[in-house]
C-alpha positions in Angstrom: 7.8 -9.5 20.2 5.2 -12.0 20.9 2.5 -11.4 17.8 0.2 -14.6 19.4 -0.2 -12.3 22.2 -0.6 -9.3 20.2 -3.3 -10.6 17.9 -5.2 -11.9 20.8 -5.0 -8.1 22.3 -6.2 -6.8 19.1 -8.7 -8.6 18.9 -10.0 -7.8 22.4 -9.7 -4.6 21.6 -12.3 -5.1 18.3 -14.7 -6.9 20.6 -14.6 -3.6 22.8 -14.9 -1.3 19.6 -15.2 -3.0 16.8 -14.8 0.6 14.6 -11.2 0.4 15.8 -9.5 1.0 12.9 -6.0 1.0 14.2 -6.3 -2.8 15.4 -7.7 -3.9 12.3 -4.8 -2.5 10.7 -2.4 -4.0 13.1 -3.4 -7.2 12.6 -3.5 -6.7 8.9 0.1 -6.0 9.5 0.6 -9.0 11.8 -1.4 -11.2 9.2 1.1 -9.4 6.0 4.8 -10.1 8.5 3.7 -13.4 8.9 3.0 -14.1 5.0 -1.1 -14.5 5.3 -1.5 -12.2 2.8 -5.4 -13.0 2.2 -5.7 -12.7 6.1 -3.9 -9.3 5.6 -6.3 -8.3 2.9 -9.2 -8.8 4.9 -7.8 -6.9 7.7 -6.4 -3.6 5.8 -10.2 -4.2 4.0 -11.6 -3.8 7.3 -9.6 -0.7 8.3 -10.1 1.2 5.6 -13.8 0.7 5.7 -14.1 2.1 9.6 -11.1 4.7 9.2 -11.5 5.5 5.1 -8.7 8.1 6.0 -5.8 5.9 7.6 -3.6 6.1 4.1 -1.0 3.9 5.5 -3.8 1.4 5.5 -3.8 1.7 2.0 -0.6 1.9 1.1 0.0 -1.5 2.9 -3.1 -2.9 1.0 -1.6 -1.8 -2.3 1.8 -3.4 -1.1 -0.1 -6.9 -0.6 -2.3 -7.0 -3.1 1.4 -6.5 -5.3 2.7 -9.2 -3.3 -0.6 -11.1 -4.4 -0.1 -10.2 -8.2 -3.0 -7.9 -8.6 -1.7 -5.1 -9.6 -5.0 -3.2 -10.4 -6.7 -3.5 -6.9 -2.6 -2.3 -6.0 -2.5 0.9 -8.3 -6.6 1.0 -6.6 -4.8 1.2 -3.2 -2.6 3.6 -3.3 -4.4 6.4 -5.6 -6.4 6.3 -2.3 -3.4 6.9 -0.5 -2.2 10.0 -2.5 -5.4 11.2 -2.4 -5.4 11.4 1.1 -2.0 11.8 1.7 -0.9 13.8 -1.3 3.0 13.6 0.1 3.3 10.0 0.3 6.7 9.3 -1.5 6.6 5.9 -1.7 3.0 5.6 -2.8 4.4 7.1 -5.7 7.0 5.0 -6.1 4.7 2.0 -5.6 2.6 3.6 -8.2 5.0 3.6 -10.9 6.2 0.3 -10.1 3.0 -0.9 -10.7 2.0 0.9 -14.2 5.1 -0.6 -15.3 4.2 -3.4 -14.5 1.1 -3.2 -16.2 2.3 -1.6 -19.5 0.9 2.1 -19.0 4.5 3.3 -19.4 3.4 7.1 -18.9 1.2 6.6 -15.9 4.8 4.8 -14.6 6.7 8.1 -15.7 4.1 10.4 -14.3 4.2 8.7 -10.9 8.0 8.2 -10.7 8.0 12.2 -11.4 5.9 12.5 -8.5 7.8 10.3 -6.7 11.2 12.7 -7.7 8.9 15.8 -6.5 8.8 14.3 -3.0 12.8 13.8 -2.9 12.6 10.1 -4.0 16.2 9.4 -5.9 15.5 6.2 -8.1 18.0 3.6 -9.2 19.5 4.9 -12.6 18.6 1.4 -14.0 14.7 2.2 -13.7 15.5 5.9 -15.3 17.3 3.5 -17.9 14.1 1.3 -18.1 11.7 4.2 -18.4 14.1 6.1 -21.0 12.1 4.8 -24.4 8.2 5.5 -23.4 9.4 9.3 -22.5 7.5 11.3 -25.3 
C-alpha cells in the first residue's frame, strides 16, 4: 500500500540490476495508477527493451499510450503482445477498440473476431457499431 516506499525499492533494485525488467515494469505501473502516464511510458519503454518478451509490458504500454491518444504507437503495443502472447484476449479487444478508433473498420472486426476466439463476449452495442463495415 505504500507506492513511495515501493518505488524507492524498485528502484534499488535497478541500481543492483539495472536489466530488471520486472521493476521497470512495476514502476511503469506505479507511474500509470498514479496518472504519470509519460513517466509510465518511459518505464513500460524500459521494460520492454531489457525483457522484449514480458507481453503484459506491452499490453499496458498499448493501454497508456490510448490513455495518451496515440492510438498508433497503441495498436504498435499490443501486435507485440499477441505476437508473443498469441492468447491474450484483451489485447484483442484493445486492438479492435483501437482500429475503430482509427477508421480501419475491418482491422476492428478482425481483432474483435479474435477477441470472440479467446471467449471474449462483447457488448451487443459494439456488435451493433461494427454491423455496417462487415463485408
Amino acid at each position: 500500500g505504500d507506492k513511495e516506499q515501493a518505488r524507492r525499492f524498485y528502484l534499488k533494485v535497478i541500481d543492483l540490476d539495472p536489466d530488471n525488467g520486472d521493476a521497470y515494469f512495476n514502476l511503469g505501473y506505479l507511474n500509470e495508477s498514479q496518472g504519470e502516464l509519460s513517466e509510465a511510458v518511459n518505464y513500460y519503454e524500459k521494460a520492454v527493451e531489457v525483457a522484449p518478451k514480458n507481453a503484459e509490458a506491452y499490453y499496458n504500454l498499448g493501454n497508456v499510450y490510448g490513455s495518451l491518444g496515440q492510438n498508433g504507437e497503441a495498436i504498435a503495443a499490443y501486435l507485440k503482445t499477441v505476437g508473443i502472447n498469441p492468447k491474450h484476449q484483451d489485447a484483442y479487444v484493445n486492438l479492435s477498440i483501437m482500429s475503430f478508433k482509427s477508421r480501419d473498420y475491418q482491422a476492428a472486426i478482425h481483432y474483435l473476431e479474435q477477441a470472440q476466439a479467446l471467449g471474449y463476449n462483447p457488448p451487443a452495442e459494439y456488435l451493433k457499431t461494427l454491423e455496417p463495415y462487415r463485408k
